[in-house]
C-alpha positions as CSV (number, residue, x, y, z in Angstrom):
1,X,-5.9,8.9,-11.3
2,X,-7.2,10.4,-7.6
3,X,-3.3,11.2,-7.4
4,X,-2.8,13.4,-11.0
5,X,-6.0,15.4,-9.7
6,X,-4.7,15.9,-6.3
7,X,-1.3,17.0,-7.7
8,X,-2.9,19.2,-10.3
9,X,-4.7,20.9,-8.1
10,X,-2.1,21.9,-5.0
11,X,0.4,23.0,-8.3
12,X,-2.4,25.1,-9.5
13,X,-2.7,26.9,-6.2
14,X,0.9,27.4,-6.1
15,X,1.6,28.9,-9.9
16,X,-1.9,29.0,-11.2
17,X,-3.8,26.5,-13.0
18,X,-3.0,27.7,-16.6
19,X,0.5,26.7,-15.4
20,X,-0.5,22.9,-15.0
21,X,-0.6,20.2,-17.2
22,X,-2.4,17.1,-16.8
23,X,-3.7,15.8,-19.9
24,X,-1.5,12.5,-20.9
25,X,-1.8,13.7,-24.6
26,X,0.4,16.7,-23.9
27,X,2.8,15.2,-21.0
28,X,3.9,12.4,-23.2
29,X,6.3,15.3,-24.9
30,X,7.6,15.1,-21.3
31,X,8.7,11.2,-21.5
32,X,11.9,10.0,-20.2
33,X,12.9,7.0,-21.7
34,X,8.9,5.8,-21.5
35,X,7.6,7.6,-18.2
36,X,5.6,10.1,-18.3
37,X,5.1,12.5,-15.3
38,X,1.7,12.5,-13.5
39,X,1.9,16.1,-14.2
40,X,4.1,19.0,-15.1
41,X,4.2,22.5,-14.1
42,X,5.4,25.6,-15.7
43,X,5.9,28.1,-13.4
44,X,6.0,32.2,-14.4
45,X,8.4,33.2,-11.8
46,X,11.6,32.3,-9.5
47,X,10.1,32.8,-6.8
48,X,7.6,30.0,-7.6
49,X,10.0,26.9,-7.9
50,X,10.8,26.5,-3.9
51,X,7.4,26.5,-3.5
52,X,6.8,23.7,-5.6
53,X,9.9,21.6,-4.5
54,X,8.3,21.6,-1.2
55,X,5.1,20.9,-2.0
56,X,6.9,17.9,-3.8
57,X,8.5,16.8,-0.4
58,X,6.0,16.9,1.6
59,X,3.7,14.4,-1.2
60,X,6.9,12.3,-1.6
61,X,6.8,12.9,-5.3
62,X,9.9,13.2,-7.5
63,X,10.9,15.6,-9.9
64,X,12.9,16.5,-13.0
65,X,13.5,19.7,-14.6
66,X,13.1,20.8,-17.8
67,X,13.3,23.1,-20.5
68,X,13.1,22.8,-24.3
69,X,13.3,19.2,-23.5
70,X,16.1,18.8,-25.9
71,X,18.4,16.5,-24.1
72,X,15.9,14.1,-21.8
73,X,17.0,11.7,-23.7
74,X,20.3,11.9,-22.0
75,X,20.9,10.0,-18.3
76,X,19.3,7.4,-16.9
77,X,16.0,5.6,-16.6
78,X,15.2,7.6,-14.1
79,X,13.7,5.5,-11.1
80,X,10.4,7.7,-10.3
81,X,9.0,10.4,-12.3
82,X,5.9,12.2,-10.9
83,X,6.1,15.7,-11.5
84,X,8.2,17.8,-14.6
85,X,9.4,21.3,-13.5
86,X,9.4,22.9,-16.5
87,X,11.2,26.7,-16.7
88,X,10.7,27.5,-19.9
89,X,8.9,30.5,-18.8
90,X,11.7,31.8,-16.6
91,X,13.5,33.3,-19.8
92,X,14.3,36.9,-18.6
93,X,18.2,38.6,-19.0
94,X,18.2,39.4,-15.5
95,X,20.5,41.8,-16.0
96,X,23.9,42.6,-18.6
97,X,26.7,45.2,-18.5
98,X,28.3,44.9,-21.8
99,X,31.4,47.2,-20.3
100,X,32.1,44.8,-17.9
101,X,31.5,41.9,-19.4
102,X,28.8,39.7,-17.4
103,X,25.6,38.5,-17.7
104,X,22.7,37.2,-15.3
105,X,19.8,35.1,-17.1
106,X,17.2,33.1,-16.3
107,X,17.6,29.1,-17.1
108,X,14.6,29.2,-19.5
109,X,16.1,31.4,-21.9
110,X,16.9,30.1,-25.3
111,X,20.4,30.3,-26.5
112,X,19.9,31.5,-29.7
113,X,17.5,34.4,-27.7
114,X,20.4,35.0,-25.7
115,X,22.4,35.1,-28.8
116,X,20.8,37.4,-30.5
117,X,20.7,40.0,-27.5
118,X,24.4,39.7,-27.0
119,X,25.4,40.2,-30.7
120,X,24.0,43.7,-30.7
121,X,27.0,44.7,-28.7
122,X,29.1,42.3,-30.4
123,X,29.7,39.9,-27.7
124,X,28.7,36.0,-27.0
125,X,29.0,33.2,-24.6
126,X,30.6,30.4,-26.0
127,X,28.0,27.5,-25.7
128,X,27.3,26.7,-29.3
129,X,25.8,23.5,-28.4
130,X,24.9,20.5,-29.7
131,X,20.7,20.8,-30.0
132,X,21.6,24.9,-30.1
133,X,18.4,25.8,-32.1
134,X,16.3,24.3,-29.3
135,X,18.4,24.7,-26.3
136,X,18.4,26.6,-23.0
137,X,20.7,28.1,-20.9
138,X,19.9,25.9,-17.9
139,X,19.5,22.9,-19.7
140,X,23.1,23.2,-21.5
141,X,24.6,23.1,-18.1
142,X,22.7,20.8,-16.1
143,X,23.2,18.2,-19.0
144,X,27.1,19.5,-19.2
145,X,27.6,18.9,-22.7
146,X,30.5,21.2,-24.5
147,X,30.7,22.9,-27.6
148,X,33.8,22.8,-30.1
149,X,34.8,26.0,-28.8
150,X,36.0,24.8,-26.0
151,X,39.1,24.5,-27.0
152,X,39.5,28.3,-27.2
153,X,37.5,29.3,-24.3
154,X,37.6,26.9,-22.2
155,X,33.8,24.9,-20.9
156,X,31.1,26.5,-18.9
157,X,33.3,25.9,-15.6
158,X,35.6,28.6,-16.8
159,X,32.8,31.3,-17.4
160,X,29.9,30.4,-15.4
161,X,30.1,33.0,-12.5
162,X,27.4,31.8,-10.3
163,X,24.3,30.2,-9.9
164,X,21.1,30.1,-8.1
165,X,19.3,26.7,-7.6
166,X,16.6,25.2,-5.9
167,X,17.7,22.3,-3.6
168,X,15.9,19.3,-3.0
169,X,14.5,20.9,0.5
170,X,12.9,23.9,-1.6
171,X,15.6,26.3,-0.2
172,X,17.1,28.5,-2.5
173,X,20.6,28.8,-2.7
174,X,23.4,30.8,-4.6
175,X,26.9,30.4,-5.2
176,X,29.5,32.4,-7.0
177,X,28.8,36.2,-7.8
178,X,28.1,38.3,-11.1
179,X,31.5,39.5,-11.3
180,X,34.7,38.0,-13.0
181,X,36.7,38.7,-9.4
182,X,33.9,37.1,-7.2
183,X,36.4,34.9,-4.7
184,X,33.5,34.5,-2.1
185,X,32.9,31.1,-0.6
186,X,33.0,27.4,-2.5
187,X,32.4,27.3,-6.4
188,X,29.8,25.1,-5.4
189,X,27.6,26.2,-8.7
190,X,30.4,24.5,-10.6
191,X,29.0,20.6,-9.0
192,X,26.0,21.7,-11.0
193,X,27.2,21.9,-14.4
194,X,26.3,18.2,-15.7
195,X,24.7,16.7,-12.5
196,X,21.4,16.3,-15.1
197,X,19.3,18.0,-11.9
198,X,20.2,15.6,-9.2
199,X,21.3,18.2,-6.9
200,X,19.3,21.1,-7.3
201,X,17.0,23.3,-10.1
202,X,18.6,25.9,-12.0
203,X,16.6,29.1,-11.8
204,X,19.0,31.1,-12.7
205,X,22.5,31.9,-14.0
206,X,25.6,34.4,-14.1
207,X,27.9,34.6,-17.0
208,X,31.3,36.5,-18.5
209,X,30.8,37.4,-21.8
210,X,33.5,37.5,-25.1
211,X,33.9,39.8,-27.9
212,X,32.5,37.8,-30.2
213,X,35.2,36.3,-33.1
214,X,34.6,37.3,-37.0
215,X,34.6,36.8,-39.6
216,X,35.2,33.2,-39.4
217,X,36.6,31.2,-41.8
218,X,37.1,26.8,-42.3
219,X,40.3,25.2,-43.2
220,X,39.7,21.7,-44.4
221,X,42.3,19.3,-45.2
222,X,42.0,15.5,-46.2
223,X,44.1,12.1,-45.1
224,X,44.4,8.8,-46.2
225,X,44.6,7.7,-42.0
226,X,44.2,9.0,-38.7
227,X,47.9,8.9,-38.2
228,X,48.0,11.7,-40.2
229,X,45.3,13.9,-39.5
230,X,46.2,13.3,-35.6
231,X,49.6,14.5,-37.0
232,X,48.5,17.9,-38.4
233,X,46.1,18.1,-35.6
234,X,49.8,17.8,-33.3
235,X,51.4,20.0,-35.4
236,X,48.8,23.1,-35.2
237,X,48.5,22.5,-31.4
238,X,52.4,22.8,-31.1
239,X,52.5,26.2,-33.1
240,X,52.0,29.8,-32.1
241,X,48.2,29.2,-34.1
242,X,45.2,29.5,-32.0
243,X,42.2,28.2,-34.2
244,X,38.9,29.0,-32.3
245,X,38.5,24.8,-33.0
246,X,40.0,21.7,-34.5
247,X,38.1,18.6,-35.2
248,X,39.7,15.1,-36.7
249,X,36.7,13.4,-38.4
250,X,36.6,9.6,-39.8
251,X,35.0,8.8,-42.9
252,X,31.7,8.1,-41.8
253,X,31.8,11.0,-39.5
254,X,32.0,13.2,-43.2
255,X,29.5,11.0,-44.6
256,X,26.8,11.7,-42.1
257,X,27.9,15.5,-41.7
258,X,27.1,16.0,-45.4
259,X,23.9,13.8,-45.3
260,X,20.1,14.8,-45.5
261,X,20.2,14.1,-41.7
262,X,22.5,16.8,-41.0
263,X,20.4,19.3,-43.3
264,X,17.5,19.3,-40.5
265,X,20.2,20.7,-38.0
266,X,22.3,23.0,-40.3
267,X,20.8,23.7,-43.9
268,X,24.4,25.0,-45.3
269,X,27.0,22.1,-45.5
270,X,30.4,23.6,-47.4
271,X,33.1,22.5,-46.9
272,X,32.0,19.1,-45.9
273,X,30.0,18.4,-48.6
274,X,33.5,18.5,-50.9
275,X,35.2,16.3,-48.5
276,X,35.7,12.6,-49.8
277,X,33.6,10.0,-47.7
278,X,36.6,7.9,-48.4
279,X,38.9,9.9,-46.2
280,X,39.9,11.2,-42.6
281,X,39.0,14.9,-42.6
282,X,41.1,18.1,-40.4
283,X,38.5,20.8,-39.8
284,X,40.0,24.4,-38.0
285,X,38.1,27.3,-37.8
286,X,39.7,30.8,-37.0
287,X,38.7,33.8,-37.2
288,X,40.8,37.0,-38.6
289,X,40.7,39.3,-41.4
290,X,43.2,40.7,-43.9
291,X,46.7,39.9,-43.5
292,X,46.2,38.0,-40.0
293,X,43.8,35.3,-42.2
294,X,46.0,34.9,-45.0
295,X,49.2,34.2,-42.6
296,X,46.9,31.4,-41.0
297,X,45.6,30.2,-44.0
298,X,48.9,30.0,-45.5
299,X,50.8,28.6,-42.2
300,X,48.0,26.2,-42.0
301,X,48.4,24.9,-45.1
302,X,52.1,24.3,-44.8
303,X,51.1,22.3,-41.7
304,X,48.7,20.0,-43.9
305,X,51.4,19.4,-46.4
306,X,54.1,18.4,-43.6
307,X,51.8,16.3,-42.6
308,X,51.0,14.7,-45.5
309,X,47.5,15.6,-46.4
310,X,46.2,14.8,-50.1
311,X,44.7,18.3,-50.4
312,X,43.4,21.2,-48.5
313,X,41.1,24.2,-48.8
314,X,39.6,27.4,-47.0
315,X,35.9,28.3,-47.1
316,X,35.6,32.0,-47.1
317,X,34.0,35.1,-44.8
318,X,31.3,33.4,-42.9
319,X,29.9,34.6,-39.7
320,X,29.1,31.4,-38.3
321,X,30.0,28.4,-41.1
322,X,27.9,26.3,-41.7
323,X,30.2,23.0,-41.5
324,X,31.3,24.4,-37.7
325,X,27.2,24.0,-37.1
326,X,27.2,20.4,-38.2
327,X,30.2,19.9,-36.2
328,X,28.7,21.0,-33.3
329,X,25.4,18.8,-34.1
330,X,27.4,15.5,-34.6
331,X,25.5,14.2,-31.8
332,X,21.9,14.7,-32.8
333,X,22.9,14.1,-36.2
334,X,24.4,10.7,-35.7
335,X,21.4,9.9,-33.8
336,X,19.2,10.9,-36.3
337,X,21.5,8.5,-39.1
338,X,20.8,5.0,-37.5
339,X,17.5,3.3,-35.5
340,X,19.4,3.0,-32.5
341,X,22.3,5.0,-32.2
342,X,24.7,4.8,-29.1
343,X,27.2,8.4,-28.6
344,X,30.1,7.8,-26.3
345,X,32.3,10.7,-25.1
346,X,35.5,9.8,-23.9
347,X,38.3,11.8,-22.5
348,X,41.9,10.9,-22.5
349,X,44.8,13.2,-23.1
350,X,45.8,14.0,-27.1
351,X,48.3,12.3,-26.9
352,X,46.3,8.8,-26.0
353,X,43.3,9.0,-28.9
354,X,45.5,7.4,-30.8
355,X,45.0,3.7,-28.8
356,X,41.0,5.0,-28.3
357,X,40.7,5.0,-31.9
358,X,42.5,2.1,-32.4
359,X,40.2,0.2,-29.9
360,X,37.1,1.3,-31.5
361,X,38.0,0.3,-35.2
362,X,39.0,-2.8,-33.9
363,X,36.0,-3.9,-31.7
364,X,33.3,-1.8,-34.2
365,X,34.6,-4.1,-37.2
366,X,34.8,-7.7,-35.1
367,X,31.3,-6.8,-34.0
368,X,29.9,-5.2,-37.7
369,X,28.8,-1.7,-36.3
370,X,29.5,1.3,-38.5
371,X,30.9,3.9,-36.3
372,X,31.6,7.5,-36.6
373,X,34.2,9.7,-34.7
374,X,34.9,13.0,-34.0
375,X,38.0,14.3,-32.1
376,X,38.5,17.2,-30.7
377,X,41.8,19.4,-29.7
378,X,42.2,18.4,-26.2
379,X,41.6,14.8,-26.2
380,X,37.4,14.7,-26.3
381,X,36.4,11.9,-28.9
382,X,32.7,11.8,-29.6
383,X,32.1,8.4,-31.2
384,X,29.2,7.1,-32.2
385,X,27.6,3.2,-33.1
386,X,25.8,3.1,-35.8
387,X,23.8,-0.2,-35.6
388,X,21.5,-0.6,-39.2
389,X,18.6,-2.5,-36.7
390,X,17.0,-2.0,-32.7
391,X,17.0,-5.7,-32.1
392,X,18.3,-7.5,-29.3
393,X,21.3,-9.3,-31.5
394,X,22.1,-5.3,-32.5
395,X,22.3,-4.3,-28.6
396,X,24.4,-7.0,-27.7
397,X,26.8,-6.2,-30.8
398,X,26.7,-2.4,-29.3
399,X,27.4,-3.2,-26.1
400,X,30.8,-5.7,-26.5
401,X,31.9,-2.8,-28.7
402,X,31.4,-0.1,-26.0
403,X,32.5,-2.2,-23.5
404,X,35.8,-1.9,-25.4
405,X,36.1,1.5,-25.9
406,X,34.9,2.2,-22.3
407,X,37.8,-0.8,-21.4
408,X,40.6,1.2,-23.3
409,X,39.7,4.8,-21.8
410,X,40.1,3.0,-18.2
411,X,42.8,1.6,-19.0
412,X,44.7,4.5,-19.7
413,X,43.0,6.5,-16.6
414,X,40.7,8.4,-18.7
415,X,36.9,8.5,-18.3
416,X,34.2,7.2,-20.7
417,X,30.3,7.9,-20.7
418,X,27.5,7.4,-23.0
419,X,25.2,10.5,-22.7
420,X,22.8,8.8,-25.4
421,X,21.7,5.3,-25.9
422,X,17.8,3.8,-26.5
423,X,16.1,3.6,-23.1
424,X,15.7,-0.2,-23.0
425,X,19.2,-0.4,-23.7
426,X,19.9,1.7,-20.8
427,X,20.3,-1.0,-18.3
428,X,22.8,-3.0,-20.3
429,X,25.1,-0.5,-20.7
430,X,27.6,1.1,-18.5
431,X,26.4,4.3,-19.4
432,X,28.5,6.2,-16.7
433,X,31.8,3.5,-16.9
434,X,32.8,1.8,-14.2
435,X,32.9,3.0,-10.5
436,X,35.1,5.6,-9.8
437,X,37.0,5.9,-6.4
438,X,34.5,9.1,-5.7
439,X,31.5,8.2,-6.2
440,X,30.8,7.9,-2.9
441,X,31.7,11.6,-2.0
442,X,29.5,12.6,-4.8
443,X,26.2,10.3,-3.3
444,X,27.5,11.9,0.1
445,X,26.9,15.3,-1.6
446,X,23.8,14.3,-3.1
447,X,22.3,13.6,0.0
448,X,23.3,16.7,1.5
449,X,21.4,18.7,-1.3
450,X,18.9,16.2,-1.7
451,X,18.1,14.6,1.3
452,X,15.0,13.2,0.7
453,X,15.9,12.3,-3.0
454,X,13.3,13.6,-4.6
455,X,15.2,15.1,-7.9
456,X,16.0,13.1,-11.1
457,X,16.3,9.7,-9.4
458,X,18.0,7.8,-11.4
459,X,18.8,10.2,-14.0
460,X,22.4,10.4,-12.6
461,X,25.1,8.0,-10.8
462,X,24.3,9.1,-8.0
């Protein structure tokens, strides 16, 4: 097309033709739900990106960013697709001062890089990620999702320092500061963190870093209901203990976690692949050594027992365990365990899963889907719809069941979405919920970043 050349060439003047890609063979791995951009561009430095947003203006031509590409399937349809930023290349740690606990990287930058440079002064940031073995810094928070660690350090709102971006003008722009103290100005960065690149392009990113926790160690305990696990769940979170996570699982949550699916994302599987498929599962890790992990071993275990579990057990000194891992991948692994799987996250307070839960059995059994759930500490349930076929008479199924779940969480003022869903399905389903009282600030903001609304259209609400 006259229009792929013509792009091509103006990117190739501004980052260099080895940077552009134009052949459809390779910029089909750039699909979003079936569109393919007439080209993408992977430009070498920061400095490159505004250019390229405003070459993009002025042509009228849309873009998304990307990185490892790990999470496009997340969002909307978006509405045009013409060129994909890709900053892979912009993987540099900008700079780190171990003594005073920050960090400035690149968006590019693999986590599992970033991991690695981190651990030789013992320290991490906590976004073990679903995806983590292909995921990128700026990808994990433009696509917002949390890790199971949340629960002990908070999301990235409460250690993402500050931000540059690239708005939809080509102007960059910065927010926050690399210091813990930084009080200057709006904590604008933070409308970034899951706005899926509607608002602006990550370039770059500061963090606070952690000592990092080890060894680590899995408790595991087994219920004949929800009741109960909820219960211990209650219990621990009442208590002077501070597990690093805690995870209620159903039974066909444990199935798939101990599956050949799950192998692809995390090759060890103990202690899930003891638990009973039969069962509700409690999973806490903590991390101590010596006396401290044998006094939360044993008070954890008293817990269980109060709580009525049918038997309990700690997997030993393990850096990072390898059930945590598949934890952490329940998304991509319950997309991997059914043809057309649907994940929705909903958030309601602890105390209210019970009636989210209840909702979902009930609708996923009148409408024969196999569901799987995992809760977290502070309310977060990840469930997902397991349909056996992609057919229309599946959707339809899928959809009066999520339209339950996504009922209940309104109903008790919490929020549901559905980060993952097959593209044709996208349009049936109320993949953000229903319209909340601000949307119209956030398209208000939108604009104001965006103005001529080039980025992601579609992608997002607004």
């Amino acid at each position: 097309m006259p229009a792929t050349s013509t792009a091509g060439s103006r990117l190739a003047d501004i980052s260099g033709a080895a940077s552009v890609i134009t052949d459809p063979a390779r910029l089909a791995a750039y699909e979003v739900h079936g569109k393919a951009p007439l080209a993408a561009v992977q430009p070498a430095s920061r400095e490159a990106v505004p250019e390229i947003v405003k070459f993009c203006v002025s042509e009228k031509l849309s873009v998304i960013p990307c990185g490892a590409r790990s999470k496009l399937r997340m969002g909307g349809t978006p509405e045009r697709y013409d060129v994909a930023l890709d900053v892979s290349r912009l993987d540099r740690v900008i700079a780190y001062d171990p003594d005073d606990l920050t960090l400035s990287v690149e968006a590019g930058i693999p986590l599992q890089r970033l991991a690695g440079v981190l651990a030789g002064h013992r320290q991490f940031v906590p976004l073990e990620v679903p995806f983590l073995s292909q995921a990128t810094a700026g990808g994990t928070i433009a696509s917002g999702v949390h890790s199971p660690l949340r629960q002990a350090y908070g999301t990235a709102r409460d250690f993402l320092l500050g931000i540059e971006v690239v708005t939809g003008e080509g102007a960059r722009a910065k927010s926050g500061g690399r210091v813990v103290k930084n009080v200057a100005g709006y904590d604008l960065h933070k409308l970034m963190i899951g706005a899926m690149g509607t608002l602006g392009i990550i370039t770059s990113m500061n963090f606070r870093t952690f000592p990092a926790p080890a060894p680590r160690r899995i408790f595991s305990a087994v219920f004949r209901s929800a009741e109960s696990a909820l219960d211990l769940r209650s219990r621990v979170g009442q208590s002077h203990l501070r597990p690093l996570t805690m995870d209620v699982l159903n039974p066909t949550a444990v199935e798939i976690l101990a599956g050949s699916a799950a192998a692809r994302f995390e090759a060890g599987s103990a202690p899930v692949d003891r638990l009973p498929s039969d069962k509700w599962a409690f999973l806490a890790m903590y991390s101590g050594s010596g006396a401290v992990a044998l006094r939360c071993e044993s008070e954890l275990r008293r817990a269980a027992e109060a709580a009525g579990c049918e038997g309990c057990e700690t997997s030993g000194d393990e850096k990072n365990p390898a059930s945590f891992g598949r934890v952490r991948e329940f998304m991509p692994i319950a997309l991997e365990s059914s043809p057309a799987a649907v994940i929705l996250k909903a958030s309601v307070l602890p105390t209210q899963v019970p009636e989210i839960l209840r909702a979902a059995s009930e609708a996923a059994l009148e409408n024969a889907i196999r569901w799987a759930v995992t809760v977290g500490a502070n309310g977060v349930t990840c469930i997902a719809l397991l349909p056996h076929a992609g057919n229309e008479g599946a959707r339809d199924r899928v959809q009066r069941t999520a339209s339950r779940i996504t009922g209940a969480c309104a109903r008790l003022g919490g929020n549901c979405v559905i980060p993952f869903s097959p593209g044709e399905w996208k349009a049936t389903l109320k993949i953000w919920g229903p319209e909340r009282a601000d949307f119209r600030e956030m398209r208000k903001l939108k604009h104001v970043f965006d103005p001529a609304g080039i980025l992601s259209p579609g992608r997002f609400v607004i």
